[in-house]
C-alpha positions in Angstrom: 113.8 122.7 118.6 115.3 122.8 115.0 116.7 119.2 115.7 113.7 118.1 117.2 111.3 118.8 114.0 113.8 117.3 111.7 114.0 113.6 113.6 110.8 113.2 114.1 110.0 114.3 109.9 112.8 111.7 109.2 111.6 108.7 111.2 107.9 109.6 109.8 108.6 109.6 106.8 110.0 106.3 106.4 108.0 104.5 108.8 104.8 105.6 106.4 105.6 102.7 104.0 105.8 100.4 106.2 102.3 101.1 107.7 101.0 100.7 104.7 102.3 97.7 104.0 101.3 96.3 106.9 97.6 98.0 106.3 97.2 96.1 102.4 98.3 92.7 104.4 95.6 93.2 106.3 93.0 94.1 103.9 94.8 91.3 101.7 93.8 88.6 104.3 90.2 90.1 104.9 89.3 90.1 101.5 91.1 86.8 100.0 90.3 84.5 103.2 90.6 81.2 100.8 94.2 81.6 100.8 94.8 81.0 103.4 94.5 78.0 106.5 94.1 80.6 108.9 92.9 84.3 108.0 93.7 85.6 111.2 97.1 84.8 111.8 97.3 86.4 108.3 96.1 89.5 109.1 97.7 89.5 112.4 100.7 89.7 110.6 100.0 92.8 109.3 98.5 94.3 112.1 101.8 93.8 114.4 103.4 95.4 111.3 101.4 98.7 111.3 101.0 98.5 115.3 105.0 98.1 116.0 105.8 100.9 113.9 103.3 103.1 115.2 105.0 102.5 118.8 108.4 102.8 117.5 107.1 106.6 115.9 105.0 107.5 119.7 108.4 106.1 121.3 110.3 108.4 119.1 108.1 111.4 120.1 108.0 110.9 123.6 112.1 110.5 123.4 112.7 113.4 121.4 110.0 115.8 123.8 111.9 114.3 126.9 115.5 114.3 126.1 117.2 118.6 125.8 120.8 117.9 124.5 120.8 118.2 121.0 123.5 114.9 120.6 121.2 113.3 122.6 118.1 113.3 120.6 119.9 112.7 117.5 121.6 109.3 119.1 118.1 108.4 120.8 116.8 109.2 117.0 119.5 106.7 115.0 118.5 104.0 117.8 114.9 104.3 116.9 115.7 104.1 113.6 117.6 101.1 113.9 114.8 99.4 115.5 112.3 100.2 112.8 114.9 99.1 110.4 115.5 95.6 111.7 113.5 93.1 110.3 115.0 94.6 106.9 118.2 94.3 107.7 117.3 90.3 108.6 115.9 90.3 105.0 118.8 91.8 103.3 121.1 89.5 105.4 119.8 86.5 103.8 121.6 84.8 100.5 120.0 82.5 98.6 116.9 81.1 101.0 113.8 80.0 99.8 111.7 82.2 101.9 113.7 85.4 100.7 112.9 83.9 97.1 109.0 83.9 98.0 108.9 87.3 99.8 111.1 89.3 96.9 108.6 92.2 95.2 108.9 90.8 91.9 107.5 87.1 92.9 104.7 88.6 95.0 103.9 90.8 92.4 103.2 88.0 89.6 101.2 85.9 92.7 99.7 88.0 95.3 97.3 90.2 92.8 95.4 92.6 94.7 
């Protein structure tokens, strides 16, 4: 049960930023709409954000309330995490590309003002 608690506090607690995230790029794209061509493909973008990791936390819950071995919910748990980890590890993979650039925190920071 111990083990249980403890994956499901983990994977919480570092899916929370990016819900949030993907909650201000919504609220971004509702309240600046002339920045964009099309505001809803800009706030779709953040609500797939904040709806995929909301799946990836009830998947985690139902795995972890389903599975009984111990080294089995802490494998299913590493999986998950992996998944919610992915489009990071994309970013981080990326050298020198113009779209990193543009995405970086300190270039939004100076352009995207909220």
């Amino acid at each position: 049960m111990f083990a249980r608690f403890i994956c499901a506090t983990i994977l919480h607690l570092s899916i929370v930023d990016e819900i949030n995230t993907g909650i201000i790029n919504m609220k971004y794209a509702v309240n600046h709409p002339y920045k964009f061509e099309s505001v809803f493909f800009a706030w779709l973008a953040g609500f797939l954000q904040c709806s995929s990791c909301l799946l990836i936390e009830l998947a985690n819950i139902g795995v972890i309330c389903g599975t009984r071995d111990t080294i089995s919910i802490v494998s299913n748990f590493i999986a998950l995490v992996i998944i919610a980890e992915f489009d990071n590890y994309v970013f981080a993979s990326m050298k020198n590309e113009s779209f990193k650039l543009m995405c970086e925190k300190d270039f939004t920071e100076r352009v995207l003002i909220i």
